[in-house]
N, C-alpha and C positions, 0 to 999 in steps of 0.2 A: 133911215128907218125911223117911222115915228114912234113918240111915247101916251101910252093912253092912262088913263086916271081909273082905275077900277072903285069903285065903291060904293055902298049901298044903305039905306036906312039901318038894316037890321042890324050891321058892324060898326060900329064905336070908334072913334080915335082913342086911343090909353087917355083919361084926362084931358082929352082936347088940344094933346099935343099936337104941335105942326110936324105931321110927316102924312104920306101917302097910305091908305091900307095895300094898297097894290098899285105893281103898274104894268102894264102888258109891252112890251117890247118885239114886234114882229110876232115870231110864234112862244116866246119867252114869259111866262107871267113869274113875278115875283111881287111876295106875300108878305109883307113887313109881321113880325112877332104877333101872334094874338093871344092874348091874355082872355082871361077867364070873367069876361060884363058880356052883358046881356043890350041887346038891343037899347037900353035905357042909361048905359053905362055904370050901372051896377055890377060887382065884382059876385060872382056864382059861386056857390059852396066852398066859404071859407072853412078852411079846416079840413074839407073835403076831396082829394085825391082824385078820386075817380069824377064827379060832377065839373071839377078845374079841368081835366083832359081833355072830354064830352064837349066843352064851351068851348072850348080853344079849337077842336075840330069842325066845329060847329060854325064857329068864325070863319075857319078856312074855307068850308064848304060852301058859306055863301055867297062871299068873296071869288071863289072860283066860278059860282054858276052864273052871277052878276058878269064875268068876262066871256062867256058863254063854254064853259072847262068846266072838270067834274075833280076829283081825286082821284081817280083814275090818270089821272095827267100828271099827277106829285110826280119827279122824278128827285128830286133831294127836302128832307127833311132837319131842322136844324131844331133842336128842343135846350132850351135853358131850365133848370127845376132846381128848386130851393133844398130839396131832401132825396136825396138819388133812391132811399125807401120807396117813393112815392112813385117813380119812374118804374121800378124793378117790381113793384106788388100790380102795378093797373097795364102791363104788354098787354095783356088781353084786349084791352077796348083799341089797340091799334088794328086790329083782327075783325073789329067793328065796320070798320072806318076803311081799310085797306085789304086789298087781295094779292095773293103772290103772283107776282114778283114783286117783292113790297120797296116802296122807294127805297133808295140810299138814305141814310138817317148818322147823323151825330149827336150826342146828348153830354152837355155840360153842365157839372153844377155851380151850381151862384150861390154866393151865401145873401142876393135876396134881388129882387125884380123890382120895379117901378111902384108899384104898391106892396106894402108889409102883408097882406093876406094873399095875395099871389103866391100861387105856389109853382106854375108853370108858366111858360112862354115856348110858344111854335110858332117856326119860319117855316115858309116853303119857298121853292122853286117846283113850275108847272111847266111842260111842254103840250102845246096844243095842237092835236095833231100827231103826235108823237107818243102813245099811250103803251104806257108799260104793260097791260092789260089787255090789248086789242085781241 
């Protein structure tokens, strides 16, 4: 099975770290952490909860259209967050973003992420073809 390279202008590497933003795996896509920059690699509403979540799903989503996948493919979600407040006040914008049957999801807190004004980081895992949603 080969591995492909997903990635796209609008997605950032964290700082220009070396790693992949995605890699598709047969019908498998996996979605390294995305943090809360903006196509320029500018970090999005520091301080801001709800606008950190927004960028990070927003990362996902482009990421996933770039391998020709929607969010409707998410089938595991992995979220790291600095203030589990932050997590527990902004569920709603996963209701944004996502339809029931809503991936499988874990959420751990960190006492801090790659950058000091991060406040989140989302993994995914995408099945293509495979839609929780269909």
């Amino acid at each position: 099975m080969s591995t492909q390279l997903i990635q796209t202008t609008g997605v950032k590497s964290a700082g220009g770290r070396p790693y992949s933003p995605a890699l598709r795996v047969g019908d498998t896509i996996y979605l390294s952490g995305q943090v809360p920059i903006d196509a320029n690699g500018n970090t999005v509403g520091p301080g801001d909860g709800a606008a950190q979540w927004r960028q990070c799903l927003e990362n996902l989503k482009a990421l996933l259209e770039e391998a020709g996948a929607s969010l409707r493919d998410v089938v595991f979600l992995q979220l790291f967050v600095t203030d589990m407040r932050v997590y527990m006040k902004h569920g709603e914008i996963r209701r944004e973003y996502f339809q029931e049957p809503f991936p499988a999801s874990t959420v751990v807190g960190v006492t801090s992420l790659a950058q000091e004004d991060w406040m989140i980081e989302i993994q995914a895992t995408a099945r293509v073809g495979v839609s929780l949603n269909s």
